[in-house]
VEXDREN-2710 file (C-alpha; in Angstrom, 1 decimal):
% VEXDREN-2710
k/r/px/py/pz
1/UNK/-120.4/54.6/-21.4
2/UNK/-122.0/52.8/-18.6
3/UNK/-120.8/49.8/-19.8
4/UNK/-117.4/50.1/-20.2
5/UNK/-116.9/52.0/-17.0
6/UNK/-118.6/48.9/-14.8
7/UNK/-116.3/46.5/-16.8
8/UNK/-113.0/48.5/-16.0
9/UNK/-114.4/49.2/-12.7
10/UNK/-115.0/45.2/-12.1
11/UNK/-112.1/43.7/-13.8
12/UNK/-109.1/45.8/-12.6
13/UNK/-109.0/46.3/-8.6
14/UNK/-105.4/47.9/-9.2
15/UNK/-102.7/47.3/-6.4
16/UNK/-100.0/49.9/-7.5
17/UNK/-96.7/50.7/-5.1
18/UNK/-97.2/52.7/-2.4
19/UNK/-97.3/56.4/-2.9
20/UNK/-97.5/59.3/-1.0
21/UNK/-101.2/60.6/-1.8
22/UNK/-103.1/60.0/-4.7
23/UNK/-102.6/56.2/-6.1
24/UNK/-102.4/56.2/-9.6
25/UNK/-101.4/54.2/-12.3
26/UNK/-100.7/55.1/-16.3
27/UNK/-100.3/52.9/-19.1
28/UNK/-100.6/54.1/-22.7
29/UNK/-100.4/53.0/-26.5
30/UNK/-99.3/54.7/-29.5
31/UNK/-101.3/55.1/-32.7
32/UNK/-100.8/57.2/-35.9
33/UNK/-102.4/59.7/-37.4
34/UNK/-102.2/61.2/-41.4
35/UNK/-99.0/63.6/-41.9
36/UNK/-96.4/62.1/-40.0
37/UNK/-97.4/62.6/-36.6
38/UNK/-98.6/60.1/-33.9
39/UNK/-101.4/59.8/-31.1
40/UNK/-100.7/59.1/-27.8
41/UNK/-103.7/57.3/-25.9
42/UNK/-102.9/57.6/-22.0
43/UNK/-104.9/55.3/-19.6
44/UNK/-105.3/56.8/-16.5
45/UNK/-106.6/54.9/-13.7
46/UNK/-107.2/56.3/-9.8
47/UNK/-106.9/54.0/-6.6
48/UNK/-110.8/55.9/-5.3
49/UNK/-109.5/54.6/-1.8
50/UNK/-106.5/56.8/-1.9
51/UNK/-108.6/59.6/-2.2
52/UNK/-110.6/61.9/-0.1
53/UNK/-114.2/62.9/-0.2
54/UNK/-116.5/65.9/0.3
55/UNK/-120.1/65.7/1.1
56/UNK/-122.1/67.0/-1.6
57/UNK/-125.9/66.8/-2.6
58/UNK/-126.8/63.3/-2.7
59/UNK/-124.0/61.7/-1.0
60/UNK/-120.2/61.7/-1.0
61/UNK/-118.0/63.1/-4.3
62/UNK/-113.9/63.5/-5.0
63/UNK/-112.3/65.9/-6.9
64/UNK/-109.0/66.6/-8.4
65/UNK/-107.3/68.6/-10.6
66/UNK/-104.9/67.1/-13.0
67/UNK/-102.2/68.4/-14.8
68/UNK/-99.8/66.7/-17.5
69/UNK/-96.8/67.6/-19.1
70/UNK/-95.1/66.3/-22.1
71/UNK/-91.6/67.5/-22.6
72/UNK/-88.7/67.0/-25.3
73/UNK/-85.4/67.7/-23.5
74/UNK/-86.2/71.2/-22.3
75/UNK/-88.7/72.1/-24.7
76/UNK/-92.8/71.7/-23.5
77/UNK/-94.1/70.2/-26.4
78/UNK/-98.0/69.5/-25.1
79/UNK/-99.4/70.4/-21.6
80/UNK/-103.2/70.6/-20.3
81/UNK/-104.9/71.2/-17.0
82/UNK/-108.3/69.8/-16.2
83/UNK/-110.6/68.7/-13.8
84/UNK/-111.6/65.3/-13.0
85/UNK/-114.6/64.5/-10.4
86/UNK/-115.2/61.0/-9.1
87/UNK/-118.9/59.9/-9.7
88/UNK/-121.3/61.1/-6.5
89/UNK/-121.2/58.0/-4.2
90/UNK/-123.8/57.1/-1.3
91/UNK/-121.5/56.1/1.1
92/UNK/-118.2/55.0/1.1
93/UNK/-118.7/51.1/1.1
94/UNK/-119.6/52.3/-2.6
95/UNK/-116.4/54.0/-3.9
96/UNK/-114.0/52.2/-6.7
97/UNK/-111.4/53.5/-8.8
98/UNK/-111.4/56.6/-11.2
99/UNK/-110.6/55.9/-14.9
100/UNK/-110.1/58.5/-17.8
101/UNK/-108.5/58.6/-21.3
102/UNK/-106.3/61.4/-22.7
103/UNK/-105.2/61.4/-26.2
104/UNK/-102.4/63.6/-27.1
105/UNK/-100.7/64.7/-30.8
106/UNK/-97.2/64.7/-31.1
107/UNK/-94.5/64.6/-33.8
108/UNK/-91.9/61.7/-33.8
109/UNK/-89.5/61.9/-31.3
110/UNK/-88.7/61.4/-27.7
111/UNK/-90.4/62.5/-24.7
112/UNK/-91.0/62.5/-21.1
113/UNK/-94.0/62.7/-19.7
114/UNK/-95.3/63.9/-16.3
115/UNK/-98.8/63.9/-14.6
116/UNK/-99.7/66.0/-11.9
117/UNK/-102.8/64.6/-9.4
118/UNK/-103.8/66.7/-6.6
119/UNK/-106.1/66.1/-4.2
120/UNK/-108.7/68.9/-4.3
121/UNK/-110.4/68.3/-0.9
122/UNK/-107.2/67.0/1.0
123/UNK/-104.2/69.3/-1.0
124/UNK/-102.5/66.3/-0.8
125/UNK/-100.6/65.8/-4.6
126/UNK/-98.6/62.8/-6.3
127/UNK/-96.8/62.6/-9.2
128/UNK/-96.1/59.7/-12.1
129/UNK/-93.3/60.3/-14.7
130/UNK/-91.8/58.4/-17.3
131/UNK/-89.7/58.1/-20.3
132/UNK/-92.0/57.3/-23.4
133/UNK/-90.8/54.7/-25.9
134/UNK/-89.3/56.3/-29.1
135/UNK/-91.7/57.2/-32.2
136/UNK/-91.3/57.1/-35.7
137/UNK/-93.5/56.6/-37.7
138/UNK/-93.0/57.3/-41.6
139/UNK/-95.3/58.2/-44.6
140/UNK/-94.9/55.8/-47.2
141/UNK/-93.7/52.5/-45.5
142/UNK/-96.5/49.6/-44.3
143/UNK/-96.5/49.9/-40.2
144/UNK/-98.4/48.9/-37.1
145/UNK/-99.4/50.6/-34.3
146/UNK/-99.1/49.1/-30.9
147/UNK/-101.5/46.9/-29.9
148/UNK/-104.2/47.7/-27.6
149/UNK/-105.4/44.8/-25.2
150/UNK/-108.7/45.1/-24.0
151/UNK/-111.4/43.2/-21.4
152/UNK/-114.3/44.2/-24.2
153/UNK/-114.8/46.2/-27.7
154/UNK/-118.4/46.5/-28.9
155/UNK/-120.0/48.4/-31.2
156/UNK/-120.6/52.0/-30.3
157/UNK/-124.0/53.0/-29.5
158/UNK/-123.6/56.2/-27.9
159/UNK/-119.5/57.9/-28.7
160/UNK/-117.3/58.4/-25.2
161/UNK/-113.7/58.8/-25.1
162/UNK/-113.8/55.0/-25.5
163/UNK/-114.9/55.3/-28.7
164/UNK/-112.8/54.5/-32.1
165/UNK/-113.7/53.5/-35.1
166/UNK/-116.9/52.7/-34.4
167/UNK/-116.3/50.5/-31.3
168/UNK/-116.3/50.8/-27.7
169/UNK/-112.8/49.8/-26.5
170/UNK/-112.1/48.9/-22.4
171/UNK/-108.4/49.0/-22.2
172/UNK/-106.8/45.7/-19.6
173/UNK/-104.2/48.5/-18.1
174/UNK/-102.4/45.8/-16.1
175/UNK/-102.4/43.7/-19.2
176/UNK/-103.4/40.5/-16.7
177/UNK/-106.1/37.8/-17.7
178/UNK/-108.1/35.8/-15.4
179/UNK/-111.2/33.0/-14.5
180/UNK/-113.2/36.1/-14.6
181/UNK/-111.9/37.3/-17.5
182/UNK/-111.1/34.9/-20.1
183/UNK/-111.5/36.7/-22.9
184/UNK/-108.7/38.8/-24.8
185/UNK/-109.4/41.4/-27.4
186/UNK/-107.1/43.2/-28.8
187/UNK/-107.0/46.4/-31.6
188/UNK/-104.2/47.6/-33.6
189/UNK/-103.9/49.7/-36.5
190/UNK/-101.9/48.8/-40.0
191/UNK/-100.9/52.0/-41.8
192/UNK/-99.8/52.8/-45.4
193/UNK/-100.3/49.1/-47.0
194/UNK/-102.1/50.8/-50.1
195/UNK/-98.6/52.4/-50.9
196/UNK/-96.4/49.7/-50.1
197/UNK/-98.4/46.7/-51.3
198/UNK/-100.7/48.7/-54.1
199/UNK/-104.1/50.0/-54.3
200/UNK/-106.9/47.1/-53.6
201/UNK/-104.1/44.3/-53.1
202/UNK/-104.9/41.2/-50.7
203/UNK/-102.3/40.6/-47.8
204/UNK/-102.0/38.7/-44.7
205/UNK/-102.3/39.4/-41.0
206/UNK/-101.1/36.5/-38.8
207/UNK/-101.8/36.7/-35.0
208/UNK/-101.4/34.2/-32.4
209/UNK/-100.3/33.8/-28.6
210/UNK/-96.9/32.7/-27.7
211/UNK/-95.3/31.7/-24.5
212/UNK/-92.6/34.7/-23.5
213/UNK/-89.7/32.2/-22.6
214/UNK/-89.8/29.7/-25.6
215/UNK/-91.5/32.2/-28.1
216/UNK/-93.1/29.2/-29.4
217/UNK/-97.0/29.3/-30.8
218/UNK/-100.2/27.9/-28.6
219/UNK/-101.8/25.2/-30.1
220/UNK/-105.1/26.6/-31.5
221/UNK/-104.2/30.0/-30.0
222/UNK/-103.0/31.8/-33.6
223/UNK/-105.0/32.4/-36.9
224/UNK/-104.9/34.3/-40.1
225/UNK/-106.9/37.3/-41.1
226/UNK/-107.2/37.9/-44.9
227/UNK/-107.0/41.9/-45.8
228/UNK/-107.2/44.5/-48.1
229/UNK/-104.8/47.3/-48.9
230/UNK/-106.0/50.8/-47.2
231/UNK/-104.2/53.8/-45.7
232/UNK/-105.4/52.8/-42.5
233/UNK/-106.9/49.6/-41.3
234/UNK/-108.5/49.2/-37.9
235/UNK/-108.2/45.5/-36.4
236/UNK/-110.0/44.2/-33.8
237/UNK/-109.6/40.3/-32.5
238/UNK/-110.1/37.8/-29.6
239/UNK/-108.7/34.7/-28.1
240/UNK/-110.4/32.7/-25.8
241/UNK/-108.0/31.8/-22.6
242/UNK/-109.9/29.4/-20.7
243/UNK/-107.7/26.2/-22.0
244/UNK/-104.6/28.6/-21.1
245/UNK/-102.8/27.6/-18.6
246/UNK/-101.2/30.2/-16.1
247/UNK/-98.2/31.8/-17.4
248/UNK/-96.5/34.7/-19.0
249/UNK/-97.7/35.0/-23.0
250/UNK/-97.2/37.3/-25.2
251/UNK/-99.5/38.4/-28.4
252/UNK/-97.5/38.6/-31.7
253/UNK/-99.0/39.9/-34.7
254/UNK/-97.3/39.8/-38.0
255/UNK/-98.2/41.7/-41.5
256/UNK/-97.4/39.0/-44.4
257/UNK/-97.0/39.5/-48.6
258/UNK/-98.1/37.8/-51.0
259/UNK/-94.8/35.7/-50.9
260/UNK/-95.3/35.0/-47.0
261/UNK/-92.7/37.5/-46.2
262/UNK/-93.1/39.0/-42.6
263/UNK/-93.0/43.1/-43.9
264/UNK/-94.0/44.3/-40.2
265/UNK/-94.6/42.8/-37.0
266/UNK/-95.6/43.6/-33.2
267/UNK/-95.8/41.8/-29.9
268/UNK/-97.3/42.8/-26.4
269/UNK/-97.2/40.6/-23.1
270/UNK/-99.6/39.6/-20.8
271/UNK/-100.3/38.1/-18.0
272/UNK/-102.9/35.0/-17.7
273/UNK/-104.0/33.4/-14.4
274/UNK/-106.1/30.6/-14.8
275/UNK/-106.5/28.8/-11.1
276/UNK/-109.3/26.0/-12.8
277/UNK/-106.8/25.0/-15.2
278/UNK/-103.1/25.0/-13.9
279/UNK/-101.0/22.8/-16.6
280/UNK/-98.0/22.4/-14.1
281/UNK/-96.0/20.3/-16.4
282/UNK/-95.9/22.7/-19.4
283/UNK/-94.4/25.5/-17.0
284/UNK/-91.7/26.5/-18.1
285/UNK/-88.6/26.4/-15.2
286/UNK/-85.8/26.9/-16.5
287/UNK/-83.3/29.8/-16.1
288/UNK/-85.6/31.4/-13.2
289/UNK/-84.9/31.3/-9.9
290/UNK/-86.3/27.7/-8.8
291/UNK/-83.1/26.3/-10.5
292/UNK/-81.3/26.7/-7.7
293/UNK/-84.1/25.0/-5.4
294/UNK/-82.5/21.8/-6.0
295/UNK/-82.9/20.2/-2.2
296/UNK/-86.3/18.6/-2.3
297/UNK/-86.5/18.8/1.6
298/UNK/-86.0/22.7/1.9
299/UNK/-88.6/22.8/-1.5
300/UNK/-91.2/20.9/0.6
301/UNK/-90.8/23.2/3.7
302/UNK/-91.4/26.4/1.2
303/UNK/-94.1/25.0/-0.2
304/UNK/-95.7/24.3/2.8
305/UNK/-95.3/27.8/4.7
306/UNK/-97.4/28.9/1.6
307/UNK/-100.7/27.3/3.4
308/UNK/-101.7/30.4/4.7
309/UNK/-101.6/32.6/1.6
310/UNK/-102.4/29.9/-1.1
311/UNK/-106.2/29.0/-2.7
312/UNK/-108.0/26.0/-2.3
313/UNK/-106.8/24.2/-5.9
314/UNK/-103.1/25.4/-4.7
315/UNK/-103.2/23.9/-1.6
316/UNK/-105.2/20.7/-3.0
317/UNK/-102.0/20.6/-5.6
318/UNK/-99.4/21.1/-3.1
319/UNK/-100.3/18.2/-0.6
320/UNK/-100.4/15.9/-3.8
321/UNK/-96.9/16.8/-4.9
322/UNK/-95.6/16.6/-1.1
323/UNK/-96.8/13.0/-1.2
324/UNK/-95.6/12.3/-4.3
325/UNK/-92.2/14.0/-4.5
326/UNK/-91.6/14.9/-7.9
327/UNK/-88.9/17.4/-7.8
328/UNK/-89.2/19.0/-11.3
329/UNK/-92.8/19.6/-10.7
330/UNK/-92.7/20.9/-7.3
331/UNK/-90.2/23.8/-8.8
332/UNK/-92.6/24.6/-11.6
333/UNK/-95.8/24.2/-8.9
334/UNK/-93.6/26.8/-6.7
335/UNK/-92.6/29.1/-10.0
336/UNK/-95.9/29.1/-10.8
337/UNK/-97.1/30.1/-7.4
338/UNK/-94.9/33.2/-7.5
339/UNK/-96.0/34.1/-10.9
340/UNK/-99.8/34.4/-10.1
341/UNK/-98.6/37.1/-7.8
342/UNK/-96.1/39.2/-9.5
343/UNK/-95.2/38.1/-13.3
344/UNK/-92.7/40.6/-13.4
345/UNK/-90.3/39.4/-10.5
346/UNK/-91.9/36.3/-8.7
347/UNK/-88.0/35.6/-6.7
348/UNK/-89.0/38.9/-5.2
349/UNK/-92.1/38.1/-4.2
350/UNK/-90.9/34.8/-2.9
351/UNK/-88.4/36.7/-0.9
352/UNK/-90.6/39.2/0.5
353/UNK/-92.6/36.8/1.8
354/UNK/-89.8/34.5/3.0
355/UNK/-89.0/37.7/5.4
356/UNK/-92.4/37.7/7.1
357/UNK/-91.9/33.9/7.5
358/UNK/-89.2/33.8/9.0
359/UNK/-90.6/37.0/11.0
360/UNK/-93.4/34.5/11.8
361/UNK/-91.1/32.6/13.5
362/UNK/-89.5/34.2/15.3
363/UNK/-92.5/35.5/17.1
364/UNK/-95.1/32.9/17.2
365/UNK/-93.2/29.5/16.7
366/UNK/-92.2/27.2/20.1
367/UNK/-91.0/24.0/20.4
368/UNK/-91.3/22.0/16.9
369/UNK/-94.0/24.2/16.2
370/UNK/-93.8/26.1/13.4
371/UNK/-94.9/29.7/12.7
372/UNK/-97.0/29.9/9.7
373/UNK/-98.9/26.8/11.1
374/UNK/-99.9/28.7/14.4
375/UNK/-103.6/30.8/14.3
376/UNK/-101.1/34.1/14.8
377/UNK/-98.9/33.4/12.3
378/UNK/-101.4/32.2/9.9
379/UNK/-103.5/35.3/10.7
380/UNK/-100.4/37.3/10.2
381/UNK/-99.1/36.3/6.8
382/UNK/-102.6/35.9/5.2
383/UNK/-103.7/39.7/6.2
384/UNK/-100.7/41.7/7.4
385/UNK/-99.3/43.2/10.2
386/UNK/-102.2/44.0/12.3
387/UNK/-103.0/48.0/12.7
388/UNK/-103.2/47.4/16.8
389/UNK/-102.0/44.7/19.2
390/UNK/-103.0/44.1/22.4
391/UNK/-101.5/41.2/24.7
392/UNK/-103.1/40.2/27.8
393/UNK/-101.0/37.3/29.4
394/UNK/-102.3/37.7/32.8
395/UNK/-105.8/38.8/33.7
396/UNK/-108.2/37.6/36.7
397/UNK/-110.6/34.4/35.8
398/UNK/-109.5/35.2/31.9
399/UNK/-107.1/32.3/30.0
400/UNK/-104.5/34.1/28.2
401/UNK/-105.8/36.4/24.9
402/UNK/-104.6/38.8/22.2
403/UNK/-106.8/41.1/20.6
404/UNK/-105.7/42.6/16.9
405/UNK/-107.4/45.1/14.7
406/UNK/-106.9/46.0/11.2
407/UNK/-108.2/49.4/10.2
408/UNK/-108.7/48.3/7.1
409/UNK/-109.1/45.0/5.4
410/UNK/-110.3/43.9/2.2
411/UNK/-112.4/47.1/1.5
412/UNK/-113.6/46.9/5.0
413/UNK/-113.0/49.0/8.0
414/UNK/-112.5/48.0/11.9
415/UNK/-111.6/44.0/11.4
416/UNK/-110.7/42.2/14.7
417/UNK/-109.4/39.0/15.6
418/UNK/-109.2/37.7/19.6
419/UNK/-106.4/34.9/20.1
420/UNK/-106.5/32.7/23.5
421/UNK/-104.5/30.1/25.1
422/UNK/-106.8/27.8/26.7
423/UNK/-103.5/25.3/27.7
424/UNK/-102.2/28.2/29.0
425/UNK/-99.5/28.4/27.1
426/UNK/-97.6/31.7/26.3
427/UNK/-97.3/30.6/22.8
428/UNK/-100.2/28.4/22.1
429/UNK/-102.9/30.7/21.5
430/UNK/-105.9/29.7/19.1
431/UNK/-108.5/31.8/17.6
432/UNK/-111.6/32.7/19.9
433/UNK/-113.1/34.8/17.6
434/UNK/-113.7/37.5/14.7
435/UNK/-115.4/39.5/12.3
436/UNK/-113.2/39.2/9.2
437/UNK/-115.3/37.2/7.0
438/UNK/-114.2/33.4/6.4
439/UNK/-112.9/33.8/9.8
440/UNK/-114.5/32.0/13.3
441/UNK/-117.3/34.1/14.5
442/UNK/-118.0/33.5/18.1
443/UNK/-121.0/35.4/20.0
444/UNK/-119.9/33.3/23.2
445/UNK/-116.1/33.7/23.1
446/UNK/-116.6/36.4/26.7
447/UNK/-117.7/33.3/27.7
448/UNK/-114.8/30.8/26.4
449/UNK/-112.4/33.2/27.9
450/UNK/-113.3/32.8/31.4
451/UNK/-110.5/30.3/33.0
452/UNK/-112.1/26.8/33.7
453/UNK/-109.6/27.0/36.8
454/UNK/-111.8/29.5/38.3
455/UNK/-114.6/27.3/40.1
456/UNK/-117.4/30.5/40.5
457/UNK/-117.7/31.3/36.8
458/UNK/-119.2/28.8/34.3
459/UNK/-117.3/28.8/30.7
460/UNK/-120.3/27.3/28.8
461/UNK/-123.1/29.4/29.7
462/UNK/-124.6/31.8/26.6
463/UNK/-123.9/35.0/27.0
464/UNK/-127.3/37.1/26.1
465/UNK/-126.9/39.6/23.8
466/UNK/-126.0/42.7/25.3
467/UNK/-124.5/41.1/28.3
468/UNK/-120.8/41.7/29.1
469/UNK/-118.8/39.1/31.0
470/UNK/-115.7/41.2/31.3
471/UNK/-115.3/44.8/31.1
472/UNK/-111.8/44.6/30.5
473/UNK/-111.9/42.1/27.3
474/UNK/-115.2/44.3/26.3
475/UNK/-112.9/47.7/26.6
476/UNK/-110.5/46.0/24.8
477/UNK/-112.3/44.2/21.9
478/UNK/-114.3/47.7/21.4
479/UNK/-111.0/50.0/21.5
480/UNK/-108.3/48.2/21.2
481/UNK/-104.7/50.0/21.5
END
C-alpha cells in the first residue's frame, strides 16, 4: 500500500478550481458485477494544503468526515458516512494530498452523486456533485467496462483497496501523462464473451492510441491481444509515451470476432506532455483557435510575452521560430503552448493570461518598454499577484525600491522579492534581491540600496551579517504591508 500511495502522492500535485474549503477532486470508472448490476469505483483525491491540522502525538494530523450520496431522482439509492484521517505528518513542509477509493453497487440507471467533506478541526465543509454517465449493462451480450488509466499496476503482495484481481492498480485521476511519467497502463474488464462468442472460443482485443482530432492510429502505439472466451476477463496493458509527442490522445480499445468484426468497443482520453520531445509539425491546428492568428506580427508579439511563463526547450523553440518565421508552425508552437496548460480549453488559458499581460502593461511598461520584459512584470506573470506591496519612491540615502511578499509560493511560505531603480527611474526598477529559489539572492542588497548620490555612505562595502544598514528597508523586508 506504501507503494501505491507514494506514486499517487508523487505523480498527481492536483490544481483543482478554487473552492471554498476543502479542495477536492473525484473521478470514477464503472465496472460490472454478476446479476445485472454495476460497480462504481470513485477516486477521491484531497488538496492536504486546503486542509487544517491538529497537533497530535508525534506531530501534526487532519481529519474529516465524509459523507456521499447517490440519488435516482428523489429516491437515495446508496449513502455512507465515514471517517478519513490524513497520515500523522512532522511538520507541515511534509503534508501532500489525501487519496481514498470508494466502490459502490448499483443497478442500471441514472444517478446523481454528491460528496460531503468537512473539515473536522476547522468546521469548514465543501461539496462536489455530479451527474453520473448512464448504466446499462445486460446479461447475455459481450461488453466492456470503462477503462481504467493508471500510473502503475503490479502484482499484489499485500490486498488494499487498490487491489483487483490480483494487482495493485494506481489510478492517473487527471488522466495526464508526462517526462516523469511515461508510462500508461490501463485495465478494463470484457464481460459475457463465453455466451456471445461460445464456451472456450478465441477472439480478438485490439488496443492502440489515437490522436483525438484526426482519430487516426500512432505508429507503433496499437497491438493485438489474443483471448479466450470467459464470463469475465480482467485486462491489463501499457504503452510506452516517451516517442509521444505532446498532444491530446485518446486510448481505443476494440473487442473483434473471428470474422474481424468490431462486437464492442471503448475509448478514454488523455492528456500527454512530453517537453524532451515536442513534434511541432505533427500538431494538429486546425479548427482551434490559432486559426484566426493569421498576422504573423501580432503571433510573434504573443509568443514572446510568454518568456516569463515558458520552460527552457519552449523558449529555446520560440527564438528559433521568431527568426525563422514560419507561420504554420508558430500557430501550432503557440497551440501547443496552451495545451500543456489546460487540454481542455487552451483559448482560455491564452485569454486569461492575455488579461494579466495587458495588466502588466499597464502598470510596469514606459516608453517602448514593454511589460512582461520588465523584472516586475516578469516577477508578476511568472508567480502572481504578490500577497503584499510595498512602494518606496522616496526615502533618505535609499534609490528607489519595492518590496513584495507572497505568503505562499510553490509549497513555501513567506517569499519576498525587493525591486530598485538604480537610474532612478519611476518605472525602471530591477531586482535587488530574494529568497524564491531560482531567483537573485543578494546578502549585500542593504548595501546596493544606499544612493551613490549620497557622498557619506559607501554602496559597495559588505554588510556583516547581522548588521542593518537601514531600519526602514529592514522593517520593511521583515514585515512588509
Amino acid at each position: 500500500m506504501k507503494r501505491i500511495i507514494w506514486l499517487l502522492f508523487s505523480i498527481f500535485f492536483l490544481s483543482t478550481a478554487s473552492l471554498s474549503a476543502v479542495n477536492l477532486v473525484l473521478p470514477y470508472t464503472i465496472f460490472k458485477v454478476p446479476g445485472g448490476k454495476a460497480y462504481i469505483e470513485f477516486y477521491l483525491s484531497i488538496n492536504g494544503k486546503s486542509l487544517n491540522y491538529t497537533e497530535v502525538e508525534g506531530g501534526i494530523q487532519a481529519n474529516l468526515e465524509m459523507t456521499y450520496l447517490i440519488e435516482k431522482g428523489k429516491e437515495v439509492i446508496a449513502f455512507e458516512k465515514f471517517r478519513l484521517n490524513s497520515p500523522i505528518y512532522k511538520n507541515s513542509m511534509e503534508i501532500q494530498d489525501i487519496i481514498d477509493m470508494k466502490r459502490v453497487s448499483v443497478p442500471n440507471g441514472k444517478y446523481k452523486f454528491t460528496l460531503f467533506a468537512r473539515d473536522l478541526v476547522s468546521g469548514k465543509m465543501d461539496t462536489v456533485s455530479q451527474d453520473l454517465r448512464e448504466i446499462n449493462f445486460t446479461e447475455n451480450k459481450l461488453e466492456l467496462s470503462e477503462i481504467q488509466l493508471a500510473t502503475n499496476i503490479q502484482a499484489t503482495t499485500e490486498k488494499t483497496s487498490f487491489s483487483k484481481h490480483g494487482f495493485d492498480i494506481a489510478p492517473n485521476f487527471p488522466q495526464m501523462y508526462d517526462d516523469y511519467n511515461q508510462s500508461l497502463y490501463f485495465y478494463q474488464e470484457i464481460y459475457n464473451s463465453d455466451k456471445t462468442l461460445g464456451e472456450g472460443e478465441a477472439f480478438l482485443m485490439e488496443y492502440g492510441i489515437r490522436s483525438v482530432s484526426s482519430n487516426k492510429v500512432i505508429a507503433n502505439l496499437n497491438a493485438l491481444k489474443r483471448l479466450q472466451t470467459d464470463e469475465v476477463i480482467p485486462v491489463i496493458q501499457n504503452f510506452n509515451l516517451k516517442e509521444l509527442p505532446t498532444g491530446r490522445y485518446k486510448l481505443h480499445v476494440a473487442i473483434k470476432n473471428k470474422n474481424n468484426e468490431v462486437i464492442a468497443e471503448r475509448e478514454v482520453e488523455f492528456y500527454q506532455s512530453n517537453t524532451s520531445l515536442v513534434n511541432y509539425s505533427a500538431v494538429e491546428s486546425e479548427n482551434t483557435f490559432v486559426d484566426s492568428l493569421t498576422n504573423k506580427e501580432q503571433l510573434a508579439e504573443f509568443i514572446r510575452c510568454l518568456t516569463p511563463i515558458a520552460s527552457t526547450s519552449e523558449l529555446q523553440f520560440a527564438q528559433n521560430q521568431l527568426a525563422y518565421s514560419d507561420l504554420k508552425l508558430m500557430q501550432r508552437f503557440f497551440l501547443n503552448f496552451w495545451m500543456s496548460r489546460d487540454n481542455t480549453n487552451p483559448e482560455r488559458a491564452w485569454n486569461e493570461y492575455k488579461r494579466e499581460v495587458d495588466l502588466v502593461q499597464e502598470m510596469f511598461g514606459y516608453g517602448g518598454v514593454k511589460g512582461y520584459t520588465t523584472d516586475r512584470g516578469r516577477i508578476y506573470l511568472k508567480y502572481g499577484k504578490p500577497s503584499a506591496m510595498q512602494n518606496v519612491p522616496y526615502q533618505r540615502d535609499t534609490y528607489p525600491y519595492s518590496i513584495w511578499q507572497y505568503y505562499k509560493l510553490g509549497g513555501r511560505t513567506d517569499r519576498k522579492i525587493i525591486f530598485y531603480s538604480p537610474t532612478m527611474e519611476m518605472l525602471g526598477y530591477q531586482v535587488l534581491h530574494s529568497n524564491i529559489p531560482g531567483e537573485i539572492n543578494n546578502p549585500n542588497w542593504q548595501a546596493e540600496l544606499i544612493s551613490a548620490t549620497n557622498p557619506t555612505l559607501n554602496n559597495n562595502l559588505e554588510v556583516p551579517d547581522g548588521a542593518i544598514l537601514n531600519q526602514e528597508a529592514e522593517d520593511l523586508w521583515n514585515n512588509p504591508r
